[in-house]
N, C-alpha and C positions, 0 to 999 in steps of 0.2 A: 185165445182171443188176440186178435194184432191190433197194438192200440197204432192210429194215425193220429198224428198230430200237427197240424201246419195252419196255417192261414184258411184255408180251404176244408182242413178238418176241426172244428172246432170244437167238436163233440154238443151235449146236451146244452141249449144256453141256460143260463141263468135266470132269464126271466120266465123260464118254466121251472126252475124248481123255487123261484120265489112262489108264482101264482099258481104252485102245488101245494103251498103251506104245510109240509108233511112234517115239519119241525115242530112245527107249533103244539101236539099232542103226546111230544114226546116227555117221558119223564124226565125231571132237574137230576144231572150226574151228584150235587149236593157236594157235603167238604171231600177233602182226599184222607180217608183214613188210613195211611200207610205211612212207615216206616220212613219208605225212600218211592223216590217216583222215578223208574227206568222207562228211557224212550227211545225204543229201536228205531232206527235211520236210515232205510239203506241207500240213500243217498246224501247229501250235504244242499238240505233243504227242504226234504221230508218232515223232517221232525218240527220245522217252522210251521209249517202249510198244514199241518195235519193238526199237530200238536199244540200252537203258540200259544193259545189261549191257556191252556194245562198248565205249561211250564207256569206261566207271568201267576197263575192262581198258586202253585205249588209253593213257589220261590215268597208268596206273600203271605202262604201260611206255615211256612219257614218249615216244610219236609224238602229235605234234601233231595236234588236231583241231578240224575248221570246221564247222558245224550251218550251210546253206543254206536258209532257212526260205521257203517257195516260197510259199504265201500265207499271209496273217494271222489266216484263220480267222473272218472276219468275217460267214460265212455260216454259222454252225454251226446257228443259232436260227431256223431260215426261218418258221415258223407264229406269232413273238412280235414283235410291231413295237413292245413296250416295249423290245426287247433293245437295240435300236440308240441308245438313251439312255445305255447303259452303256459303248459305245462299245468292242464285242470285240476288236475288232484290238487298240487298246492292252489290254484285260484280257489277252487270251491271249498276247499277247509277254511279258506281265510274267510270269504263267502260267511262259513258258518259259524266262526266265532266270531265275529262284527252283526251276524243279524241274530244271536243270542245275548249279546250285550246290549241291543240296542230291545231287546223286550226286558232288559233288567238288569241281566244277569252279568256281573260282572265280572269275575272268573269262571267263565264255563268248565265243567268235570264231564271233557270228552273222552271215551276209550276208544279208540279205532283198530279197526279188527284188518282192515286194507283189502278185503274180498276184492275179487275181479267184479267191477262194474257191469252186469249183466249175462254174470254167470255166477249168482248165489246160490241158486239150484244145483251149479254141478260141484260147489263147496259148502251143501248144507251140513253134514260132518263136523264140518270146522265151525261153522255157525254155532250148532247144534253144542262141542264143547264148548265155544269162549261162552254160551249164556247159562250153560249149565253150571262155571265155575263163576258165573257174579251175582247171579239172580240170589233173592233170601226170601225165606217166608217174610208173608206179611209187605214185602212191596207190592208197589202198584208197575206191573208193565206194561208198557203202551206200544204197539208197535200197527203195523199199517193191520186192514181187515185183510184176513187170510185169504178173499176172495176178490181185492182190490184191483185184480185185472193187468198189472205188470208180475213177470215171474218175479224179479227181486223182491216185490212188497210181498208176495203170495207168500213165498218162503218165507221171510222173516215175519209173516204174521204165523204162519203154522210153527215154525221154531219156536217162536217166543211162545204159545199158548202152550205146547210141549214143556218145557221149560219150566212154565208158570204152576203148571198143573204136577209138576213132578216136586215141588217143594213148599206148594201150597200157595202161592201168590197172587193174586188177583189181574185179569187180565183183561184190557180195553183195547178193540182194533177202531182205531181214524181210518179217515176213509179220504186218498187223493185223485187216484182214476178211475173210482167209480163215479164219481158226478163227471165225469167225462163220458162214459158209456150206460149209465144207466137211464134207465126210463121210470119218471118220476108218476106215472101212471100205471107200472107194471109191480110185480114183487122181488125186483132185484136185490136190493134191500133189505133184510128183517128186519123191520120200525117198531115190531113190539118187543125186541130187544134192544133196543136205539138208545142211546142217554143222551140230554142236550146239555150243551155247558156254555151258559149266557155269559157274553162279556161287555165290562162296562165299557163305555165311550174310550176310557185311557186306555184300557188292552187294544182293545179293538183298533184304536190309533197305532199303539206300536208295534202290534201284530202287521200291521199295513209297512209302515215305517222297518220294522225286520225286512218283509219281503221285499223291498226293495233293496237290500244288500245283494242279492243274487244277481248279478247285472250278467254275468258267465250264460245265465238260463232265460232272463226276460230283454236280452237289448242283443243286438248283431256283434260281433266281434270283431267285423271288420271285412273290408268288401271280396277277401280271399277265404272267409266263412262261413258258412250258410247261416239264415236269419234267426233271431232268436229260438229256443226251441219253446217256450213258452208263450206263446202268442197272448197280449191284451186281456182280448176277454177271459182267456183260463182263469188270468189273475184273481178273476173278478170273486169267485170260487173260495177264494179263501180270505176275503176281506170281509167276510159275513159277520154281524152280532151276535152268533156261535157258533160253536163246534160239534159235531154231531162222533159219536164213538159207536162201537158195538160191544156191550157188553157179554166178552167170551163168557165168562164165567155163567150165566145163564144160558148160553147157547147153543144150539144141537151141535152136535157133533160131524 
């Protein structure tokens, strides 16, 4: 699948998966019974957008959580060879401990692995050890859905449910590109394995308020850069009153 994304591609809007209500029937995800809450990232932004809701509930019912930042995002800009003066890997880390502090958290416990941005696939290996030496029974790992439509989230959702499954750990894939190409009328989707996780007004505020740290991904960087790579409406995507997950752990194979 080649995901497009620009002004011109906006993918699915949002006002069809509102007036698909397909949330609405889904079951409550309920408290986090785990140990530790791990959340795969393979970018610096991911883990907001997918996740935010999760973290802010985790962090409130005081199970400790690690954000595993699998690459640095250094490849976001591929068409702008001024980008690389700016030096993304550090912008977008910085990026993502300012919009993890700003949903609560006040020392974030990042591990970064430093994978090539958009060649996880050709270092699932290396993926594949760093999560086999952090993962423990009894956490909860969250990493994108294995079918999430970019190769870096695909791999890091197949790694981590490997991972999860090899030490007994419970595993939920979030979902960032597929409400980009999926069709909220077709069965893109498993909904019967779907879990919803409603957030009150204050998540949902600072969930908004995180993603706005990422300015690297939703604003121009300047008139020798090409234009944001997250256009507006995307935004819109992940400022929802929940989060929708897949519970692997129920899931075909």
């Amino acid at each position: 699948m080649a995901l497009i994304v620009d002004d011109k591609h906006l993918g699915t809007p949002e006002a069809r998966w509102r007036d698909a209500g397909l949330h609405e029937e889904l079951l409550h995800l309920g408290p986090i019974n785990a140990r530790r809450l791990l959340v795969v990232s393979p970018h610096p932004d991911d883990e907001v957008f997918g996740a935010g809701g999760l973290i802010q509930a985790a962090l409130s019912q005081r199970v400790p959580v690690e954000v595993i930042a699998v690459t640095d995002g250094e490849a976001s800009h591929p068409n702008s060879s001024a980008a690389a003066t700016l030096n993304l890997a550090r912008v977008r880390n910085d990026e993502s401990c300012e919009a993890l502090g700003r949903l609560g958290w006040r020392s974030p416990l990042i591990t970064r692995l430093h994978l090539a941005d958009g060649a996880v696939t050709e270092n699932r290996n290396e993926l594949d050890a760093a999560l086999a030496s952090i993962l423990l029974p009894d956490d909860l790992c969250v990493a994108p859905w294995r079918y999430d439509g970019h190769p870096d989230h695909d791999t890091c959702g197949e790694s981590a449910l490997a991972a999860s499954r090899a030490v007994g750990a419970r595993t939920l894939g979030f979902l960032v590109w597929a409400w980009h190409w999926a069709d909220p009328e077709g069965s893109n989707i498993p909904w019967d394995v779907c879990r919803r996780l409603d957030l009150s007004r204050r998540a949902r505020a600072r969930k908004r308020w995180a993603s706005a740290a990422f300015n690297s991904q939703t604003r121009s960087l300047g008139p020798a850069i090409e234009d944001a790579v997250l256009p507006a409406p995307l935004m819109r995507r992940f400022w929802r009153p929940y989060e929708v997950f897949v519970d692997e752990t129920v899931s075909t194979p």
